[in-house]
PyMOL CGO cylinders between C-alpha atoms (Angstrom):
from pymol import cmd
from pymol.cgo import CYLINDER

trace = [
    CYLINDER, -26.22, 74.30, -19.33, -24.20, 71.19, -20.57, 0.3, 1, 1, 1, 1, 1, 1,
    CYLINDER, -24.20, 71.19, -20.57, -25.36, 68.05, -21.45, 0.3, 1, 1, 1, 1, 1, 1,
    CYLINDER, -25.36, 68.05, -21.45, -24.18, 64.57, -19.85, 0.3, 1, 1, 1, 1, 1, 1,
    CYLINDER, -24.18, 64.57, -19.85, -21.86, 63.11, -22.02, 0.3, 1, 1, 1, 1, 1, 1,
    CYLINDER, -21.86, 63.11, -22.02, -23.28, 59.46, -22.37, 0.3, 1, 1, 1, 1, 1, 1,
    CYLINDER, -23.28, 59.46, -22.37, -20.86, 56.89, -21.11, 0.3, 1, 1, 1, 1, 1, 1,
    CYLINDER, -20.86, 56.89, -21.11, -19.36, 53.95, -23.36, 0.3, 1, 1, 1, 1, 1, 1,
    CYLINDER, -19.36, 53.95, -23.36, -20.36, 50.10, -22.78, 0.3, 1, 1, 1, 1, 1, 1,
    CYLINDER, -20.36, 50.10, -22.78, -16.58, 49.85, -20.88, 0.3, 1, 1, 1, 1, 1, 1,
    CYLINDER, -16.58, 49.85, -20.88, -17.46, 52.89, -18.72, 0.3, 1, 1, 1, 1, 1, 1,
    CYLINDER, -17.46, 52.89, -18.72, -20.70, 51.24, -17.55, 0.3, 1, 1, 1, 1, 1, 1,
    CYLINDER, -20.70, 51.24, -17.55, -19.10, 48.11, -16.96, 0.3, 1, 1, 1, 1, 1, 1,
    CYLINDER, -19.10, 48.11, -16.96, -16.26, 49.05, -15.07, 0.3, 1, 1, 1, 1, 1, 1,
    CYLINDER, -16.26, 49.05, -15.07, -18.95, 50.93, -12.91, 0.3, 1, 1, 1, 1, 1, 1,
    CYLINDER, -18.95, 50.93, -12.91, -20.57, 47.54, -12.67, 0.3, 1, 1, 1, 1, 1, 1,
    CYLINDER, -20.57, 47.54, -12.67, -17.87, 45.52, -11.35, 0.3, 1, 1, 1, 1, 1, 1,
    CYLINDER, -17.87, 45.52, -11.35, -16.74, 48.62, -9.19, 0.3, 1, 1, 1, 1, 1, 1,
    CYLINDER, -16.74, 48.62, -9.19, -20.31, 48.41, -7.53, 0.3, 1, 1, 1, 1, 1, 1,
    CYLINDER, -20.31, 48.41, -7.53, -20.70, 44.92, -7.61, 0.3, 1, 1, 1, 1, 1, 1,
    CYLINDER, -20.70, 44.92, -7.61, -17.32, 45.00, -5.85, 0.3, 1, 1, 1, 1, 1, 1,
    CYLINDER, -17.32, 45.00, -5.85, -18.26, 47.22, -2.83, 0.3, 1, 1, 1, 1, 1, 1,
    CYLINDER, -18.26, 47.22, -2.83, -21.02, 45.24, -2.36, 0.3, 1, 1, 1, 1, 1, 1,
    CYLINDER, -21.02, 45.24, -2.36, -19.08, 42.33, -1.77, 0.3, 1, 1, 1, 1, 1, 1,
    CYLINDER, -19.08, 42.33, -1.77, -16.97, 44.38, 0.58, 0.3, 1, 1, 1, 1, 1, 1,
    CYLINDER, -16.97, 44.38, 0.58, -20.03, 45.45, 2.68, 0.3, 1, 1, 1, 1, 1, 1,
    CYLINDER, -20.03, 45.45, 2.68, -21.46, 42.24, 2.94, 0.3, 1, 1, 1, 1, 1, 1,
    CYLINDER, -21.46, 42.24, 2.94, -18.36, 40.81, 4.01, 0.3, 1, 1, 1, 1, 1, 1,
    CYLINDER, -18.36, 40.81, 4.01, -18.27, 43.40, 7.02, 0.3, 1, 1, 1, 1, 1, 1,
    CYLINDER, -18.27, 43.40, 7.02, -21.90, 42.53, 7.83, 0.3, 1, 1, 1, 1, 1, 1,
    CYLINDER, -21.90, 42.53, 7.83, -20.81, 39.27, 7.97, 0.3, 1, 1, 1, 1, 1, 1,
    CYLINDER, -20.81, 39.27, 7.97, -17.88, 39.82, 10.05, 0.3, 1, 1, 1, 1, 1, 1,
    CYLINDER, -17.88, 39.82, 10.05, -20.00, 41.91, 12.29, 0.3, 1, 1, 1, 1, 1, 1,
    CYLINDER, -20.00, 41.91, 12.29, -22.72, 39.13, 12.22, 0.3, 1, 1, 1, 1, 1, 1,
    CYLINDER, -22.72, 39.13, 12.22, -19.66, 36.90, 13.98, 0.3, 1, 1, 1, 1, 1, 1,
    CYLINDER, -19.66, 36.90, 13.98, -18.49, 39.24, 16.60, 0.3, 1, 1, 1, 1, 1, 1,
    CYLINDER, -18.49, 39.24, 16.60, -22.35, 39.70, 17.34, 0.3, 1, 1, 1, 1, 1, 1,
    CYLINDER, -22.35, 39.70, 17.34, -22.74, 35.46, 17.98, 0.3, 1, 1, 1, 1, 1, 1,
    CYLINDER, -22.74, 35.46, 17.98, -19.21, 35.07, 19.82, 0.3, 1, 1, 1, 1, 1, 1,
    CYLINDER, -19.21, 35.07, 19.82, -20.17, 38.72, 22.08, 0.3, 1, 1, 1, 1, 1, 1,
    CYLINDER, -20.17, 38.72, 22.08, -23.95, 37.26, 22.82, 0.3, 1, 1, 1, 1, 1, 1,
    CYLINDER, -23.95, 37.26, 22.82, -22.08, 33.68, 23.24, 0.3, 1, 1, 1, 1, 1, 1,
    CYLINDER, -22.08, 33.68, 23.24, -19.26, 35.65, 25.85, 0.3, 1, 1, 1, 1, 1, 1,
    CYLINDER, -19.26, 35.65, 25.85, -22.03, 37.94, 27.96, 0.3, 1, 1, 1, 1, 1, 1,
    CYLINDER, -22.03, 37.94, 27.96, -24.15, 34.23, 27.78, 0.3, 1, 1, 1, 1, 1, 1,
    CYLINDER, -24.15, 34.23, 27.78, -20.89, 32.21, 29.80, 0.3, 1, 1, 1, 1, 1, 1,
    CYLINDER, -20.89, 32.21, 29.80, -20.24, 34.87, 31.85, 0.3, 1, 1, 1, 1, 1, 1,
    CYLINDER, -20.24, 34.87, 31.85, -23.65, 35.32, 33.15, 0.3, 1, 1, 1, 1, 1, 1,
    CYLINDER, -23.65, 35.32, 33.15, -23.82, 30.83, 33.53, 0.3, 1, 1, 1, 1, 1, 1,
    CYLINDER, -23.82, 30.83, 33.53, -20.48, 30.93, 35.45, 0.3, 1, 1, 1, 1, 1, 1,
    CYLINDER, -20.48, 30.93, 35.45, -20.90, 34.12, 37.74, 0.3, 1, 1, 1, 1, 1, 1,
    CYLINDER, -20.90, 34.12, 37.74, -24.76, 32.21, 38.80, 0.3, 1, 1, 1, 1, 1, 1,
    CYLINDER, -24.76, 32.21, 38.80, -23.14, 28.59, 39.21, 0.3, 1, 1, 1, 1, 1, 1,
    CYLINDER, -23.14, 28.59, 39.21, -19.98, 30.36, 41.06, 0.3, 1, 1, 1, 1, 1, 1,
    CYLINDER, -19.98, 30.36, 41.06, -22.98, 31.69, 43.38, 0.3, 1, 1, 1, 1, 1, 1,
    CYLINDER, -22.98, 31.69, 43.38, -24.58, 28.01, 43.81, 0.3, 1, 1, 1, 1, 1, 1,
    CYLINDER, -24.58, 28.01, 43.81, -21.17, 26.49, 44.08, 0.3, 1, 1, 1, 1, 1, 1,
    CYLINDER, -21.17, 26.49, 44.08, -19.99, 28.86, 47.01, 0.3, 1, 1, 1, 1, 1, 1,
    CYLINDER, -19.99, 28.86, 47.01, -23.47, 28.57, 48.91, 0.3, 1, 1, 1, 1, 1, 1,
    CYLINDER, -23.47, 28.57, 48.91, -22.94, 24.33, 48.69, 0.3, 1, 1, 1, 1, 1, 1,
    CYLINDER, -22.94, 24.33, 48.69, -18.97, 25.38, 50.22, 0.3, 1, 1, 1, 1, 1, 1,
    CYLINDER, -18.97, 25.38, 50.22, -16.86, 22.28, 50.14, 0.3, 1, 1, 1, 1, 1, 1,
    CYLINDER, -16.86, 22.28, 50.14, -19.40, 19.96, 49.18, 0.3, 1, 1, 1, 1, 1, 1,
    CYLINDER, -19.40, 19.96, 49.18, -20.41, 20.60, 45.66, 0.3, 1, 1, 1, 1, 1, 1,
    CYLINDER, -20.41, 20.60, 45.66, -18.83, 17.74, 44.11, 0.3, 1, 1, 1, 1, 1, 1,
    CYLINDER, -18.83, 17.74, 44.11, -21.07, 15.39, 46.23, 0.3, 1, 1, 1, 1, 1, 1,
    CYLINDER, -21.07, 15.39, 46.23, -24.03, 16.36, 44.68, 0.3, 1, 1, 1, 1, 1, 1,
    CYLINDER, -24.03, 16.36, 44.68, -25.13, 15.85, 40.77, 0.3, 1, 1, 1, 1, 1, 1,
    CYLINDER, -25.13, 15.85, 40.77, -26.29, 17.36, 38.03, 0.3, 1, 1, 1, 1, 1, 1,
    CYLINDER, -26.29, 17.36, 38.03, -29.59, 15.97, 38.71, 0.3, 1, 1, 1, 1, 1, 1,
    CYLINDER, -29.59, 15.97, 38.71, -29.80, 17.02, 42.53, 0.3, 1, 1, 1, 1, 1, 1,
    CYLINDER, -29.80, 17.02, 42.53, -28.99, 20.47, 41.94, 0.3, 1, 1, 1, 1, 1, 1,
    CYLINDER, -28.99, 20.47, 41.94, -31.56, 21.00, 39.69, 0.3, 1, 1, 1, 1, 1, 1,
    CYLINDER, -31.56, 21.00, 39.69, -34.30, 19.00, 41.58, 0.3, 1, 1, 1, 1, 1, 1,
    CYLINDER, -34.30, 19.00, 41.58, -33.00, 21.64, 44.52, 0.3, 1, 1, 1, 1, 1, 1,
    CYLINDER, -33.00, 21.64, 44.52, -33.58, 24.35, 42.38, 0.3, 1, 1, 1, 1, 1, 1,
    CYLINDER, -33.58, 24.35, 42.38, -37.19, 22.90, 41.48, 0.3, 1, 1, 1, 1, 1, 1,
    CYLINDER, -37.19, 22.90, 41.48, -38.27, 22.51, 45.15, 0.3, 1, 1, 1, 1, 1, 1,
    CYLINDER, -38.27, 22.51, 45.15, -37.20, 26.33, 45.97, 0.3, 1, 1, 1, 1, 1, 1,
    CYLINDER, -37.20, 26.33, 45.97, -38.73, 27.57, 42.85, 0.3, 1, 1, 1, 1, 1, 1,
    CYLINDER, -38.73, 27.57, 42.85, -41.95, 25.40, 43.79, 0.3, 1, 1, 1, 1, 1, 1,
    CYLINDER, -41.95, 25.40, 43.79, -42.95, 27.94, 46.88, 0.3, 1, 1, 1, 1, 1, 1,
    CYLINDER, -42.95, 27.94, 46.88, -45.68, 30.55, 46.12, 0.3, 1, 1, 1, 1, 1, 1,
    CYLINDER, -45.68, 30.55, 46.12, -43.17, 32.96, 48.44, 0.3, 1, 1, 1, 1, 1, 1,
    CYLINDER, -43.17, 32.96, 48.44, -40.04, 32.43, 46.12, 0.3, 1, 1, 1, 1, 1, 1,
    CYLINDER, -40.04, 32.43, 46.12, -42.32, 33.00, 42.53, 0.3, 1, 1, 1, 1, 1, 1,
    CYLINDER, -42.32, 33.00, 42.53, -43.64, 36.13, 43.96, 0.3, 1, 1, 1, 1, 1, 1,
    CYLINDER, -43.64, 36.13, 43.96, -40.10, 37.69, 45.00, 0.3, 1, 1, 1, 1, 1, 1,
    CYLINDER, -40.10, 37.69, 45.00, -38.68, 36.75, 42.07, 0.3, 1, 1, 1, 1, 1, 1,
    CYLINDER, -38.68, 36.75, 42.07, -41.82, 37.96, 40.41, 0.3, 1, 1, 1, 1, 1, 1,
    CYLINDER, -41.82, 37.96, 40.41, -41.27, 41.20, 42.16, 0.3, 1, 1, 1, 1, 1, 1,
    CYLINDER, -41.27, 41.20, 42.16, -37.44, 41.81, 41.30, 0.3, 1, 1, 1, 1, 1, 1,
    CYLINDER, -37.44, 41.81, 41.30, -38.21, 41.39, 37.61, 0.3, 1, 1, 1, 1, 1, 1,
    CYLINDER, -38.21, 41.39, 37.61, -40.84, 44.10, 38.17, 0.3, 1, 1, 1, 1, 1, 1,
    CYLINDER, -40.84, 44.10, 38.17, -38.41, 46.50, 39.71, 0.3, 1, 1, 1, 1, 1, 1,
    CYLINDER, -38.41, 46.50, 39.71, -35.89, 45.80, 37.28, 0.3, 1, 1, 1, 1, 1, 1,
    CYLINDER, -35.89, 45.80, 37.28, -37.94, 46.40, 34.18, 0.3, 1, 1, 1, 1, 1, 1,
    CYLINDER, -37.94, 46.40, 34.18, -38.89, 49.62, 36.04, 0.3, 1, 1, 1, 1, 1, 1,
    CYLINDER, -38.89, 49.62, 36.04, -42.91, 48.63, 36.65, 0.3, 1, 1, 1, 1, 1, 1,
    CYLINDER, -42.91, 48.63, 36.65, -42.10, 48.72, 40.44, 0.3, 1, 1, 1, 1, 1, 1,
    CYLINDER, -42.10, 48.72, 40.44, -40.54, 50.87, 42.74, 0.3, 1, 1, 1, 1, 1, 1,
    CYLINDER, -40.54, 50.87, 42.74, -37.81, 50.05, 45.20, 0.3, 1, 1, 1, 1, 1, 1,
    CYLINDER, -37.81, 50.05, 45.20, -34.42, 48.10, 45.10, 0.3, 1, 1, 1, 1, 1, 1,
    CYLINDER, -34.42, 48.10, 45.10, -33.98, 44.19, 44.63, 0.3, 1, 1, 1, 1, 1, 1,
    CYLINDER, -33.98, 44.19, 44.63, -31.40, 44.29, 47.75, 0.3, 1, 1, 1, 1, 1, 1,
    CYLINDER, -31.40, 44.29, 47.75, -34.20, 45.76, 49.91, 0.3, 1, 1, 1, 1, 1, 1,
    CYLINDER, -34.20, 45.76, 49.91, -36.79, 43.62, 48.59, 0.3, 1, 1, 1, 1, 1, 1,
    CYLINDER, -36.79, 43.62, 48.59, -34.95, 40.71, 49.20, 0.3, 1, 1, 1, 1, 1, 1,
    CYLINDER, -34.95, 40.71, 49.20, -33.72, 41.92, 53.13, 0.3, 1, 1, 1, 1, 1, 1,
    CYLINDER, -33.72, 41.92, 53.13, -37.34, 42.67, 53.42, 0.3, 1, 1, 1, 1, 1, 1,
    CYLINDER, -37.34, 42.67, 53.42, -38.07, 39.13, 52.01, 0.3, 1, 1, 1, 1, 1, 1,
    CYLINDER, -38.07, 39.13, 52.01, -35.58, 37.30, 54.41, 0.3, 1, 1, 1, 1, 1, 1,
    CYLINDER, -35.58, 37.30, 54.41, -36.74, 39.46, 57.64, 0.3, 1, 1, 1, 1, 1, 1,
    CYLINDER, -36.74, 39.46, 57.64, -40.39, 38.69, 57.11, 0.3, 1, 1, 1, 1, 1, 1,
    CYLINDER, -40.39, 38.69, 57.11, -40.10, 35.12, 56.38, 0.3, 1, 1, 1, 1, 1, 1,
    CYLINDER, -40.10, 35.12, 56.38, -38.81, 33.94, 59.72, 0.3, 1, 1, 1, 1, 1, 1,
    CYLINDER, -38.81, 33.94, 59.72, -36.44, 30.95, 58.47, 0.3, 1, 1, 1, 1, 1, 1,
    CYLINDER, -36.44, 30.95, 58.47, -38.28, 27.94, 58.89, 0.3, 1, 1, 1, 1, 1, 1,
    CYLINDER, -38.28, 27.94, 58.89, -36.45, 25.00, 59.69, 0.3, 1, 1, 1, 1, 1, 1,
    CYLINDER, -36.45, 25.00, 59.69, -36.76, 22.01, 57.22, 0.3, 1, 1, 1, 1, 1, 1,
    CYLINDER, -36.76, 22.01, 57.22, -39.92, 19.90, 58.16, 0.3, 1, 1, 1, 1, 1, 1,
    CYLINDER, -39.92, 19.90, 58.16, -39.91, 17.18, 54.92, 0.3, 1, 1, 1, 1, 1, 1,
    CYLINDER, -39.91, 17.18, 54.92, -42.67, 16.69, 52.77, 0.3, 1, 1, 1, 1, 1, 1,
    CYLINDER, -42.67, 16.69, 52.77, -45.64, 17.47, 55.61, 0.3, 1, 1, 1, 1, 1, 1,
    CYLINDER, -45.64, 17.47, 55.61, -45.94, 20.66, 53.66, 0.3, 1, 1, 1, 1, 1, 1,
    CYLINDER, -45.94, 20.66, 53.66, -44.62, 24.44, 52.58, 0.3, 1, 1, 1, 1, 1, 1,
    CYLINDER, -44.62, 24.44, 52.58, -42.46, 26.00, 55.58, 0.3, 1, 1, 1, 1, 1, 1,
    CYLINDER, -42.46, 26.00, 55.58, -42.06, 29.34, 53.08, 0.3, 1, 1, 1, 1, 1, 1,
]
cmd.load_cgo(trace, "trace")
């Protein structure tokens, strides 16, 4: 069996700096990869924000510069203030986290077919 030969103070060193080297590589990469995580998460973030306003904006039609900031989301407080509109959406985040059965699409066609579209009656109470 041989013995190690011991190394010399410059042999240990330049193993130093070669180490201390590589880790400045790697966490350089992370880094990198860190970035491209933030500007991904930032992408998937706008395209999810313009896909749901393009979905607002083509319900209002032509009239969606008429309205403000401010009116769209007290709209979107008034809908989200019925019992009936918590519970479906209640119910599609079920199915889609897989704790209920079904589809969304038929969930929300049975939604729309039960519900009998109640014309607006002001504040004299919930028409959902």
């Amino acid at each position: 069996m041989s013995r190690k030969k011991n190394k010399t103070v410059a042999e240990l060193r330049a193993a130093e700096a070669k180490a201390v080297q590589e880790r400045d590589a790697k966490n350089a990469y992370i880094k990198d990869l860190h970035k491209q995580i933030s500007e991904a998460t930032r992408q998937e973030r706008n395209k999810h924000l313009y896909a749901r306003g393009g979905e607002l904006t083509h319900h209002l039609q032509d009239n969606t510069e008429l309205l403000t900031d401010d009116d769209v989301k007290l709209f979107l407080e008034y809908v989200f203030s019925f019992s009936r509109t918590q519970r479906l959406v209640s119910d599609m985040l079920a199915i889609r986290r897989g704790e209920a059965d079904g589809t969304v699409e038929d969930l929300v066609n049975n939604a729309m077919s039960g519900y009998a579209r109640a014309t607006f009656r002001g504040n004299d109470g919930q028409t959902s």
